[in-house]
C-alpha positions in Angstrom: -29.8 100.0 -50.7 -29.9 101.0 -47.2 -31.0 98.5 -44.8 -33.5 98.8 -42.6 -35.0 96.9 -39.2 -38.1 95.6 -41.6 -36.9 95.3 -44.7 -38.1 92.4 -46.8 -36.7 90.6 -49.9 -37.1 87.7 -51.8 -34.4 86.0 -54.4 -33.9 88.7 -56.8 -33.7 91.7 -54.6 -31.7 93.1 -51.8 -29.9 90.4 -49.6 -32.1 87.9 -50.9 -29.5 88.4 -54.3 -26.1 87.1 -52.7 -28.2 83.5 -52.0 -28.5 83.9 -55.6 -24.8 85.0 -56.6 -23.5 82.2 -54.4 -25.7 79.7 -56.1 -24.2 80.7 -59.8 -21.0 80.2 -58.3 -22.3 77.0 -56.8 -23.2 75.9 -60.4 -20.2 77.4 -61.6 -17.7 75.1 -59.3 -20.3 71.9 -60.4 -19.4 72.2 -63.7 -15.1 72.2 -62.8 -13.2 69.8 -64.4 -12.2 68.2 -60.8 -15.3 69.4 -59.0 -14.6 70.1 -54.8 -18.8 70.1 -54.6 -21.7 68.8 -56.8 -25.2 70.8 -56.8 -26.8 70.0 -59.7 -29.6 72.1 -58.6 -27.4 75.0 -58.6 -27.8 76.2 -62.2 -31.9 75.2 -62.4 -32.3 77.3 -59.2 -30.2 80.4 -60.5 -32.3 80.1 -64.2 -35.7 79.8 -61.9 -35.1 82.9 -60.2 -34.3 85.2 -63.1 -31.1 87.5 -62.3 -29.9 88.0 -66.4 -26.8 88.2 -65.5 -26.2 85.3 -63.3 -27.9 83.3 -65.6 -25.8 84.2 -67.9 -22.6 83.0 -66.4 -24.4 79.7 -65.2 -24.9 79.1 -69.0 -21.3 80.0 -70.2 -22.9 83.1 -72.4 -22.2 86.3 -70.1 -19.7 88.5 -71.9 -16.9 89.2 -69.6 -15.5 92.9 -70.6 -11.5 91.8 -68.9 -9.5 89.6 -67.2 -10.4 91.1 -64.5 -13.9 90.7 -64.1 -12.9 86.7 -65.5 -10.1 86.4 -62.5 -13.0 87.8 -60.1 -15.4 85.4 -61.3 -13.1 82.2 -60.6 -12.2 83.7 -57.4 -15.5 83.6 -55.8 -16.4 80.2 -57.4 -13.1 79.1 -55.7 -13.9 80.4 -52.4 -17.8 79.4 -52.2 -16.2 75.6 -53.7 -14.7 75.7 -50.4 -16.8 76.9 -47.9 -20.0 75.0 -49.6 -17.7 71.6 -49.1 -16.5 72.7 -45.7 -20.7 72.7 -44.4 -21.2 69.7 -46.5 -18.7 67.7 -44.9 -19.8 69.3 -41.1 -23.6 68.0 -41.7 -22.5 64.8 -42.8 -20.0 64.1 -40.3 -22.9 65.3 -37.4 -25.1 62.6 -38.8 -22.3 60.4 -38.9 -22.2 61.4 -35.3 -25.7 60.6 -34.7 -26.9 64.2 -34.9 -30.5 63.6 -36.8 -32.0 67.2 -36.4 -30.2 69.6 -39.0 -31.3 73.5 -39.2 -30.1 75.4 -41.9 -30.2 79.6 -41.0 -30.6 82.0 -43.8 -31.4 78.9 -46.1 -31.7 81.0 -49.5 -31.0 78.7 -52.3 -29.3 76.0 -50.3 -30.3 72.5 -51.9 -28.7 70.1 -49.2 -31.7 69.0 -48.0 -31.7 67.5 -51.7 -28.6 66.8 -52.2 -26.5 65.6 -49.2 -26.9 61.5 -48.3 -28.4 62.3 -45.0 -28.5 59.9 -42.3 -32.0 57.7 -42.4 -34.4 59.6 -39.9 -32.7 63.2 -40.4 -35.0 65.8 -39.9 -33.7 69.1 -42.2 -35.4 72.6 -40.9 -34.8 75.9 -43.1 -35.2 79.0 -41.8 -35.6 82.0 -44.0 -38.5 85.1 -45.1 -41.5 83.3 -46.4 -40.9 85.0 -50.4 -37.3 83.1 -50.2 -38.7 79.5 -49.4 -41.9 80.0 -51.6 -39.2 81.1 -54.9 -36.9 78.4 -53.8 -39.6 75.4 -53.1 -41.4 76.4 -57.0 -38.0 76.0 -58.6 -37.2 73.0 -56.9 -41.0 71.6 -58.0 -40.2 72.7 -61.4 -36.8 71.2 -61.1 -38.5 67.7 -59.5 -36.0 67.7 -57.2 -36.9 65.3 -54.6 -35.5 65.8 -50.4 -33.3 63.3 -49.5 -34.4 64.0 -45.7 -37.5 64.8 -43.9 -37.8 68.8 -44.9 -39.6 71.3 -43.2 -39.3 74.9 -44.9 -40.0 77.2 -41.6 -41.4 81.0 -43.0 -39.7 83.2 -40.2 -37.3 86.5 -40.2 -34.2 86.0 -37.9 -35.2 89.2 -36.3 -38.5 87.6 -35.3 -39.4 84.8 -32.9 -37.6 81.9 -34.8 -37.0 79.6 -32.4 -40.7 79.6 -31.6 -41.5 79.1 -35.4 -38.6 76.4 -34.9 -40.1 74.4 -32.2 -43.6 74.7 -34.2 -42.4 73.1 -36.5 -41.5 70.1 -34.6 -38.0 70.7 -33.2 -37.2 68.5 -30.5 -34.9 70.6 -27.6 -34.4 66.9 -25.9 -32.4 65.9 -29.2 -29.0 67.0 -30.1 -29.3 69.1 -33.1 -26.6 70.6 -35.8 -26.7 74.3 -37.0 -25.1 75.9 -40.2 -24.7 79.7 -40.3 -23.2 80.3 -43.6 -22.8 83.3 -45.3 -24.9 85.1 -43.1 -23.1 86.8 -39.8 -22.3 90.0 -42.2 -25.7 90.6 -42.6 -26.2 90.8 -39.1 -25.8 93.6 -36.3 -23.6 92.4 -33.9 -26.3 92.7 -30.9 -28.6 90.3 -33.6 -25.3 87.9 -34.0 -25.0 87.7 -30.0 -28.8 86.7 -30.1 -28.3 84.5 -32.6 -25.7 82.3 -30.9 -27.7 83.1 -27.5 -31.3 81.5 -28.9 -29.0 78.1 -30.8 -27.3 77.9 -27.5 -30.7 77.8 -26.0 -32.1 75.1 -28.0 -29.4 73.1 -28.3 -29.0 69.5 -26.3 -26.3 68.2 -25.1 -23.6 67.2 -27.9 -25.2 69.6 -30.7 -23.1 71.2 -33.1 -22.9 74.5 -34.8 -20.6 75.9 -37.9 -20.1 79.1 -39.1 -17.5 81.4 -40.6 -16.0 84.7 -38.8 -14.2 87.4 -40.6 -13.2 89.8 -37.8 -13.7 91.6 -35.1 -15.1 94.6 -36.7 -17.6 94.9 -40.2 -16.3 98.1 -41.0 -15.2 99.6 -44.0 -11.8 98.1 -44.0 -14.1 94.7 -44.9 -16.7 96.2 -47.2 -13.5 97.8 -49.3 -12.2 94.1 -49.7 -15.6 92.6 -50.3 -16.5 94.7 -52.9 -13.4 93.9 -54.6 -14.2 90.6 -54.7 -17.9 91.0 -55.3 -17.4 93.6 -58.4 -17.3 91.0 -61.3 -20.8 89.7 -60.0 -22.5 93.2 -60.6 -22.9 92.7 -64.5 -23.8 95.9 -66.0 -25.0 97.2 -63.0 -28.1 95.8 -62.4 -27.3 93.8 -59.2 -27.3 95.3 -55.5 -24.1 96.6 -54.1 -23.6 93.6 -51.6 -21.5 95.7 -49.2 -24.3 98.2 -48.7 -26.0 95.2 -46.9 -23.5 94.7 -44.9 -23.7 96.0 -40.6 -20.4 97.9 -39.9 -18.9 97.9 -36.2 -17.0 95.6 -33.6 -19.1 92.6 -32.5 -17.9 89.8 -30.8 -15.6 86.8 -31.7 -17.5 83.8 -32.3 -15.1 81.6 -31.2 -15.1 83.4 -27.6 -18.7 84.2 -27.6 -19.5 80.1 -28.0 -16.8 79.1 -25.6 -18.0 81.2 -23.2 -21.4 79.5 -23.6 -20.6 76.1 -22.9 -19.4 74.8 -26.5 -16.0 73.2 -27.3 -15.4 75.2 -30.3 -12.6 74.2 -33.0 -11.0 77.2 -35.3 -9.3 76.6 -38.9 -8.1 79.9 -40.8 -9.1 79.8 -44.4 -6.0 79.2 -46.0 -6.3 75.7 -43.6 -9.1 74.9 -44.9 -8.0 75.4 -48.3 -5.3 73.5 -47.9 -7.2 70.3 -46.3 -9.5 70.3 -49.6 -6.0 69.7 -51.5 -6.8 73.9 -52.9 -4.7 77.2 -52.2 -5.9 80.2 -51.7 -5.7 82.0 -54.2 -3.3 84.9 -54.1 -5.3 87.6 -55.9 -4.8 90.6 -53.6 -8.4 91.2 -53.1 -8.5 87.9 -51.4 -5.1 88.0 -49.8 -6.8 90.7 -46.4 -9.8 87.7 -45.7 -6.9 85.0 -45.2 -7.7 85.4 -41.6 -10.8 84.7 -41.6 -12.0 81.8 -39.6 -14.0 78.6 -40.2 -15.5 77.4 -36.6 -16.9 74.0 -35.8 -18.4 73.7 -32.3 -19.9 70.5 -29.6 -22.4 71.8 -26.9 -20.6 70.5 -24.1 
């Protein structure tokens, strides 16, 4: 599927599917023996949405045709284990901080805002296209899942005027806020991930913080080839999207740089660091092996 600069999707179509693939695996860490993360509105949300396949493999019934496909399957739930407890633990340590606004970009199927043991008086915004909140706020319903924080769901494309929809919504810019940008800088062009950091920059008092990954300097082919190795066990018989083909290819800025340059005191862990500080290792399957340099970045607005 080619993207476009209006295209439109909701949970079960285009990049609207990956909130959903990372929610299965989301269920599928849950359910570990020693789980790293609990979201036990994982596996209700990936049922609610529909995806056969992924609700297959949240139930244990999918019929996985080699090891392979199984080894594929354990490495993304591996990974997304990871990377869900690395935002986990940066929201909770803001609010630990005294950081009581929290925006979650690109929301999808993220359940923090029911899950996490927010600080009292936490305010959690979500930003994401009006068809993902409406799917994700009827499952929840149905699920009688109950916000553990004061939620406000704001209906707005990135590419749009979000931080106006933000501030709408009751966003104070005279309170230090905390920002999570998971999963979602691929899906970006690089002149939209500039913008992106630009417009949090902008809204962001004094002490605020921001976390995101970065995978490197250039979203070209080189990083499709190793994401679609990872990615292929999640296509079922075909039936899912291509997740690459949503990627934007090209060299775009360092985020580390970009932030530093605006004022932040940004900190940098490489993957296989933050593996190793959640007592995992990264696993050595060589499809992995070329995204051991990617980053996980914490910043402070100075």
């Amino acid at each position: 599927m080619t993207r476009t600069d209006d295209d439109r999707w909701d949970l079960a179509s285009s990049v609207g599917v990956t909130a959903t693939m990372v929610a299965a695996a989301r269920a599928l860490a849950t359910a570990e023996p020693d789980p790293l993360i609990n979201d036990p509105f994982a596996a209700g949300l990936v049922r609610a949405i529909g995806i056969d396949y992924f609700t297959a493999l949240v139930d244990g019934t999918a019929t996985l045709p080699d090891e392979q496909t199984a080894s594929g399957i354990a490495l993304m739930t591996a990974t997304m284990a990871v990377r869900t407890k690395f935002f986990d633990d940066f929201f909770l340590d803001a609010g630990a901080a005294g950081v009581r606004q929290a925006v979650i970009l690109a929301s999808g199927l993220d359940a923090r805002a029911y899950r996490l043991a927010w600080a009292a008086g936490t305010v959690v915004y979500e930003i994401d296209q009006e068809q993902v909140l409406a799917g994700k706020d009827a499952a929840l319903t149905a699920l009688a899942a109950t916000p553990t924080a004061t939620r406000r769901a704001v209906a707005v494309d990135l590419r749009d005027d979000w931080p106006a929809a933000l501030r709408s919504a009751g966003f104070d810019l005279d309170q230090p806020s905390a920002w999570s940008a998971e999963g979602l800088l691929m899906y970006l062009p690089a002149d939209a991930q500039d913008r992106l950091f630009d417009n949090i920059t902008a809204l962001s008092a004094p002490g605020s913080r921001v976390a995101t990954e970065f995978h490197g300097g250039d979203f070209g082919a080189a990083l499709a080839d190793r994401a679609r190795n990872i990615a292929a066990a999640w296509q079922g018989d075909g039936a899912v999207v291509d997740f690459t083909e949503l990627f934007y290819p090209g060299e775009r800025n360092h985020v580390s740089d970009f932030l530093r340059e605006r004022g932040w005191e940004v900190h940098a862990r490489p993957r296989t660091q933050v593996f190793a500080d959640y007592g995992r290792a990264l696993p050595s399957d060589p499809a992995v092996v070329p995204l051991s340099d990617s980053v996980a970045v914490t910043a402070v607005k100075i």
